[in-house]
VMD Tcl script that draws the C-alpha trace (Angstrom):
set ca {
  {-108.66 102.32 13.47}
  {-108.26 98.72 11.44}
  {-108.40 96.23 13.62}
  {-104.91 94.91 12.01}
  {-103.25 97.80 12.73}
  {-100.57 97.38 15.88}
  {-101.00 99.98 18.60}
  {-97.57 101.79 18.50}
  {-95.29 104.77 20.30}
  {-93.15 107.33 19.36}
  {-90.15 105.12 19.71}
  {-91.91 102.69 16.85}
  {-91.91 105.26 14.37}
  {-87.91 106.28 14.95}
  {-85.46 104.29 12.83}
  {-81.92 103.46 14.06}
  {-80.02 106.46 11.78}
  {-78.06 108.72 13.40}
  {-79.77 112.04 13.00}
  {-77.85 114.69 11.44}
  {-78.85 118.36 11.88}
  {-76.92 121.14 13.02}
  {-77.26 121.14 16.42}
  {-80.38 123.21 17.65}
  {-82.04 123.13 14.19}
  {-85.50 123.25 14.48}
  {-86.02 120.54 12.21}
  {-85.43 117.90 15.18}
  {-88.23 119.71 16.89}
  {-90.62 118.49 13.96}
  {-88.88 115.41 13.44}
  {-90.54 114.77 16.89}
  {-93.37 116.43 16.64}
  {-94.19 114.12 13.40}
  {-93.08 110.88 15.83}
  {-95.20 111.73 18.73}
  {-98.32 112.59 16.23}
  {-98.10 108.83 14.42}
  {-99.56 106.77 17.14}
  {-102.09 109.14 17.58}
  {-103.45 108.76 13.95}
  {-103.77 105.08 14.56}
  {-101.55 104.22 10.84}
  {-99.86 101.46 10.07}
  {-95.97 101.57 9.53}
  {-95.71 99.71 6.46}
  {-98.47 101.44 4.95}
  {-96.92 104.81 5.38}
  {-94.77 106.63 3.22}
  {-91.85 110.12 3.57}
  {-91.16 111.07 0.16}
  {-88.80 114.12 -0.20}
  {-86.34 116.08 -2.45}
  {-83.17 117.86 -2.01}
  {-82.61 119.99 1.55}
  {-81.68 119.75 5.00}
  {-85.15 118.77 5.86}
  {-85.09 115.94 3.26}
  {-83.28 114.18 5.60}
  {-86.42 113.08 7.07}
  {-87.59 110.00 5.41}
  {-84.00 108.13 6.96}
  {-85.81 108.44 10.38}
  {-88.62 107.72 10.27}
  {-89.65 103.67 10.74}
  {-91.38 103.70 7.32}
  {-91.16 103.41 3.49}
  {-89.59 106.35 1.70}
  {-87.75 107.82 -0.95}
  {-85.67 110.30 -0.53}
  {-85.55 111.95 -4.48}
  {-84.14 114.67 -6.53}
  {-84.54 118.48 -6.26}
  {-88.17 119.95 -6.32}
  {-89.18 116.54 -7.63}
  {-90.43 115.01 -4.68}
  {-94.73 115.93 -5.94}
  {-94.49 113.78 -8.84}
  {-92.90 110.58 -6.91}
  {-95.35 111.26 -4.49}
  {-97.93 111.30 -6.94}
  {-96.36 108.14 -8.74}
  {-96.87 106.22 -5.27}
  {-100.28 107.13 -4.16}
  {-101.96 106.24 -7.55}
  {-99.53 103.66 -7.72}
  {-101.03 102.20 -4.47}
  {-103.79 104.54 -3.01}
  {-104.45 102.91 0.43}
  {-101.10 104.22 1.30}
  {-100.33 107.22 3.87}
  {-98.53 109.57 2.22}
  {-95.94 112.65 2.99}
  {-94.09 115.13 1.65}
  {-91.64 116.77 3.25}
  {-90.17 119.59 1.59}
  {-88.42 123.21 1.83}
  {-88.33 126.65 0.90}
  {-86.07 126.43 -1.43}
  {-86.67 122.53 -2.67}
  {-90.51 123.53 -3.00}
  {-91.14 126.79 -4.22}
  {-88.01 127.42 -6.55}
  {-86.61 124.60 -8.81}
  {-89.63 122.40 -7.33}
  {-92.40 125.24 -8.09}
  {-93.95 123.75 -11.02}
  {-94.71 120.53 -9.24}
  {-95.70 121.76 -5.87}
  {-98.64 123.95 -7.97}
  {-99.89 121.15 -10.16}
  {-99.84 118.43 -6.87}
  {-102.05 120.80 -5.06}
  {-104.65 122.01 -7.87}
  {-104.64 118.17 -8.63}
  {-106.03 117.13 -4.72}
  {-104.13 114.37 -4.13}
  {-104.40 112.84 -0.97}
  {-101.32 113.47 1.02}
  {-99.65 115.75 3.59}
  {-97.06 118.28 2.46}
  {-95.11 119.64 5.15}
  {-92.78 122.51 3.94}
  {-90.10 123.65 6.25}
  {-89.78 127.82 6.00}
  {-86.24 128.80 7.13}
  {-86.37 131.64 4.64}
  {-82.62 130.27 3.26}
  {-80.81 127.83 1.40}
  {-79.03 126.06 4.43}
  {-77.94 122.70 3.25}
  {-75.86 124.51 -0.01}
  {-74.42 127.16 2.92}
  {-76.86 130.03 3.38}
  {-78.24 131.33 0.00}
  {-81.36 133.66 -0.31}
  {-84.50 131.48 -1.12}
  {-87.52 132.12 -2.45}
  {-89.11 133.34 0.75}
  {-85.53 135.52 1.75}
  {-87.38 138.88 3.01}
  {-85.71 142.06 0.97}
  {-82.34 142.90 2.25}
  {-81.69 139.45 3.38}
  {-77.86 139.42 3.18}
  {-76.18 135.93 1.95}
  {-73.61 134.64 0.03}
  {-75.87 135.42 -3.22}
  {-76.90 138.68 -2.32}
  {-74.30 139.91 -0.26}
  {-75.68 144.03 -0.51}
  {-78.71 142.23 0.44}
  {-81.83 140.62 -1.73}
  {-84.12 142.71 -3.54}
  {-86.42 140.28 -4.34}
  {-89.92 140.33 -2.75}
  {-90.37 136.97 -1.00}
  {-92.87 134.34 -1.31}
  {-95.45 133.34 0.83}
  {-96.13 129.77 0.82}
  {-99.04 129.63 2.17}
  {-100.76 132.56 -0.53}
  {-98.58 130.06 -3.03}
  {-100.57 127.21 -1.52}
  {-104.35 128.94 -1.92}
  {-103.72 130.19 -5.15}
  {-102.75 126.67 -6.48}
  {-105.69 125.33 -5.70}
  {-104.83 124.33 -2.03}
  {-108.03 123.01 -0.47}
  {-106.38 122.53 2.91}
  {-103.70 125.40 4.07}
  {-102.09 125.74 7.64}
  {-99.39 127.25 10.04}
  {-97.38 125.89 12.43}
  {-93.62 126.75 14.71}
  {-91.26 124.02 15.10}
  {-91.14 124.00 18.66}
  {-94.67 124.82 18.98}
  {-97.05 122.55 21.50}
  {-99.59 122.99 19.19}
  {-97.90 121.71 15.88}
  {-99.05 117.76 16.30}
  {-102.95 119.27 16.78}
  {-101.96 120.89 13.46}
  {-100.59 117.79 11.88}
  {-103.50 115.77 12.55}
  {-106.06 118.37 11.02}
  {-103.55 117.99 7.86}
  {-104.10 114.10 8.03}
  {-107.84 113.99 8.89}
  {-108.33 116.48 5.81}
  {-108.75 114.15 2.37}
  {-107.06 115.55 -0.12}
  {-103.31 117.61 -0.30}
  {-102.83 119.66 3.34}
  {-100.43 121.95 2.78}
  {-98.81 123.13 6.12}
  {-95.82 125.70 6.35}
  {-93.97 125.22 9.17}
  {-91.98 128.27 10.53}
  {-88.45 126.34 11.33}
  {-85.32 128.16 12.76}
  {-81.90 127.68 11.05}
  {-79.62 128.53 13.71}
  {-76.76 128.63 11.56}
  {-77.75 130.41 8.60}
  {-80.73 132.60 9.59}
  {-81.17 132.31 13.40}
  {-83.89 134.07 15.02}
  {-85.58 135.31 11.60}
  {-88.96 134.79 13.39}
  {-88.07 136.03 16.86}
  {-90.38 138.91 16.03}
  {-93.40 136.70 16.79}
  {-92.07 133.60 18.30}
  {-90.07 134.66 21.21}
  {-91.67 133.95 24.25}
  {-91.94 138.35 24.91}
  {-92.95 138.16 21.65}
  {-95.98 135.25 21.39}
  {-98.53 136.58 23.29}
  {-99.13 139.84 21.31}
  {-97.72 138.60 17.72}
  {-99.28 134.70 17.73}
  {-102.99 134.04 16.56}
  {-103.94 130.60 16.81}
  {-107.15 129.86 14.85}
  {-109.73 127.64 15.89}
  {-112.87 126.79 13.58}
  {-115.83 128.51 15.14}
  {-113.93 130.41 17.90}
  {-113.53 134.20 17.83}
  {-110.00 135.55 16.49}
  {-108.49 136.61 19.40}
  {-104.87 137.03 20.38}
  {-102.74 139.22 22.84}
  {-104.18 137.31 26.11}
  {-107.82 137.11 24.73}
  {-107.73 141.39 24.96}
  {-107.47 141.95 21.12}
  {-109.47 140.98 17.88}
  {-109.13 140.79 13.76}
  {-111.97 142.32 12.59}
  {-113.23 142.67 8.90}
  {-112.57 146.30 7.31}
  {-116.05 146.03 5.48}
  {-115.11 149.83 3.60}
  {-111.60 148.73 2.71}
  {-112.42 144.85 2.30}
  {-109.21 144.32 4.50}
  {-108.48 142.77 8.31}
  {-108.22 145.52 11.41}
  {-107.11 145.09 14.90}
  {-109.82 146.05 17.30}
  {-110.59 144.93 20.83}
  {-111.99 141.62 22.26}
  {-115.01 143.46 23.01}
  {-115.95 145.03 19.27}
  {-118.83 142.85 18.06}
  {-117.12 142.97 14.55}
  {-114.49 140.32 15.51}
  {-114.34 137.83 13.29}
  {-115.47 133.57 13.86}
  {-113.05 132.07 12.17}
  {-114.78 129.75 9.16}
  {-112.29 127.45 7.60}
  {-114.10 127.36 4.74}
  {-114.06 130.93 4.40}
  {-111.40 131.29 1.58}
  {-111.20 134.93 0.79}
  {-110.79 135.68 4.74}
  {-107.82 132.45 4.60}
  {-106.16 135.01 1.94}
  {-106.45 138.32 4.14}
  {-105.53 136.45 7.11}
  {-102.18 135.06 5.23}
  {-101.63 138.83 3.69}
  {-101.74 139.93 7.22}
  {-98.63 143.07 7.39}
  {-96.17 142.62 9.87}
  {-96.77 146.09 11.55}
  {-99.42 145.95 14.19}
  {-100.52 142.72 13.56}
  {-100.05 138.70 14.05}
  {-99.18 136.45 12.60}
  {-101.83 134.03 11.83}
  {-101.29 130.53 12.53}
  {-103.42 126.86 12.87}
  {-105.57 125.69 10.26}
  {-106.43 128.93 7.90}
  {-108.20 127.20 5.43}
  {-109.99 123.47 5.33}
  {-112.76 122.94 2.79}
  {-112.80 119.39 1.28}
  {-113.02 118.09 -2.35}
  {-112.44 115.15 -4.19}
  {-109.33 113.97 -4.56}
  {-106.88 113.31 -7.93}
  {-106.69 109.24 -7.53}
  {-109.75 109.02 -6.43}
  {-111.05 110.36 -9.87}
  {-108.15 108.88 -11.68}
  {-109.65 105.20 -10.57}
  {-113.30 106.05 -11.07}
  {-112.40 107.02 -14.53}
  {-110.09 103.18 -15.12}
  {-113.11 101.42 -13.84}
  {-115.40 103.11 -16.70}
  {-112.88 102.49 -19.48}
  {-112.73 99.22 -18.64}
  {-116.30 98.52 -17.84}
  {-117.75 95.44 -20.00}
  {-114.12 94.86 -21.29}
  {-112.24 91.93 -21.76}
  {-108.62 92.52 -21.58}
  {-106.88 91.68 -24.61}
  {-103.53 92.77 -24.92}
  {-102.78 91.39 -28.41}
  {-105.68 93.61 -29.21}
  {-104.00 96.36 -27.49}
  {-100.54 96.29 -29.31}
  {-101.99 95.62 -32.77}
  {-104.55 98.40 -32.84}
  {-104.16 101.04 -35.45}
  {-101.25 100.75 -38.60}
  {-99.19 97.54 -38.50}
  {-97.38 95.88 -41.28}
  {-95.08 92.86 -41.56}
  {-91.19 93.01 -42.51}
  {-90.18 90.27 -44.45}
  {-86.47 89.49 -44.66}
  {-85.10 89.58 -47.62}
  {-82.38 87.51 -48.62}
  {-78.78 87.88 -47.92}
  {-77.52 89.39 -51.04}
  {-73.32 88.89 -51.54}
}
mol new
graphics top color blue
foreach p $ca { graphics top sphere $p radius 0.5 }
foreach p [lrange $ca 0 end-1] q [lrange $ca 1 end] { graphics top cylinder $p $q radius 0.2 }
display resetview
């Protein structure tokens, strides 16, 4: 920690705006999940940063006790991206949805992550458009009925976190809202350098309540939740059951605890991240924690190494600058009656 930098609480990193979910949203779960985590990664509060777009969840930056932006639709990457090279000793976030991320804001949230900039994306998954009143998204699972596909969505859905890996992602995670193990997430995402992507599974109790029961209900956790843990076996259902590697098929199986097969999870292991996000829903968990973690250097890192070698044994000279190349004078010619 700097030595300048004020030891703070959860209560420090709240601002005075009234929050304004729908009551029972899961985004006030993460809200303070993201409070309670600050202190803990020993930041400064002027030197932090919420940039986000258009969504419920872009709400955030108004309260939280830092700078932020709150921007346009899907846009929120390239502000982000404006502010960090702009200033790179700043702590930056995204905070971002379903729909504001991975539809109109697509584009951006591909080229942020193959770039490596240093910053934390957290994209809430509600699998629906909930601030514009319940349309599918691009994560909406087929038949998902909605005011935009009222005989129900054929499209196949998204996965953010395949999205995510196959941008580039060098840092890709899971998390629930109302987890107890989401701030341990959110500080892997902050200790990695570079972009952590984390999807975070958050319940929209108006518009798509109880999507992820399947595997977050507390009948449900035990046998459908598999927390990873770097160099720890991956075991779930009470420490009975395994994910072992289908070495004939190249694909995950569920064996038991005892099958010397199971599998150590390897963050750095990037094909297993993919099978382990690819996971089907029938028979098997849902994985969850850090999936993938393996370092490289980052976009304004690179972006400043290469200013200092332009400019190496330069003078600045910006008359130079603006005359370079074709110039000519205009003379003005008389005022003719």
């Amino acid at each position: 920690m700097n030595e300048m930098t004020a030891v703070t609480t959860a209560k420090d990193w709240a601002s005075d705006q009234e929050v304004r979910w729908c009551p029972g949203c899961g985004d006030y779960a993460v809200l303070k999940a993201v409070q309670r985590t600050m202190p803990d990664l020993q930041v400064a509060r002027e030197k932090t940063v919420f940039v986000s777009g258009i969504g419920c969840s872009s709400r955030f930056p108004y309260y939280m006790a830092t700078y932020g932006f709150h921007t346009i639709h899907g846009r929120a990457p390239a502000v982000a991206t404006g502010v960090k090279l702009a200033n790179p000793d700043l702590d930056v976030w995204i905070i971002t949805g379903d729909g504001d991320a991975l539809s109109i804001g697509g584009n951006h949230t591909m080229h942020l992550l193959r770039r490596n900039l240093d910053c934390q994306v957290l994209l809430f998954n509600n699998e629906i458009y909930g601030l514009t009143k319940g349309q599918y998204s691009p994560t909406s699972r087929i038949g998902t009925r909605s005011p935009s596909t009222p005989y129900g969505s054929i499209d196949r859905p998204m996965r953010p976190c395949a999205f995510a890996l196959g941008s580039g992602a060098r840092f890709v995670a899971r998390a629930i809202d109302v987890h107890k193990s989401l701030p341990d997430v959110l500080k892997a995402a902050h200790a990695h350098r570079g972009a952590s992507f984390v999807e975070i599974f958050q319940n929209c109790v108006v518009y798509n309540d109880d999507v992820f029961a399947p595997f977050t209900a507390r009948d449900a956790a035990s046998d459908k939740q598999l927390w990873l843990a770097a160099g720890e076996k991956m075991l779930f259902a009470g420490g009975t059951t395994g994910i072992a590697l289908d070495v004939e098929r190249l694909a995950l199986k569920v064996v038991a605890a005892d099958d010397p097969a199971v599998i150590v999870h390897d963050p750095k292991n990037r094909s297993i991240a993919h099978m382990l996000i690819e996971m089907p829903g029938e028979g098997f968990p849902v994985a969850l924690g850090v999936l993938y973690d393996d370092p490289a250097p980052t976009f304004e890192s690179a972006v400043a190494e290469q200013n200092r070698s332009a400019a190496s044994g330069k003078t600045p000279d910006l008359q130079a600058l603006v005359s370079k190349g074709q110039s000519w004078m205009v003379e003005k010619e008389p005022h003719k009656i």
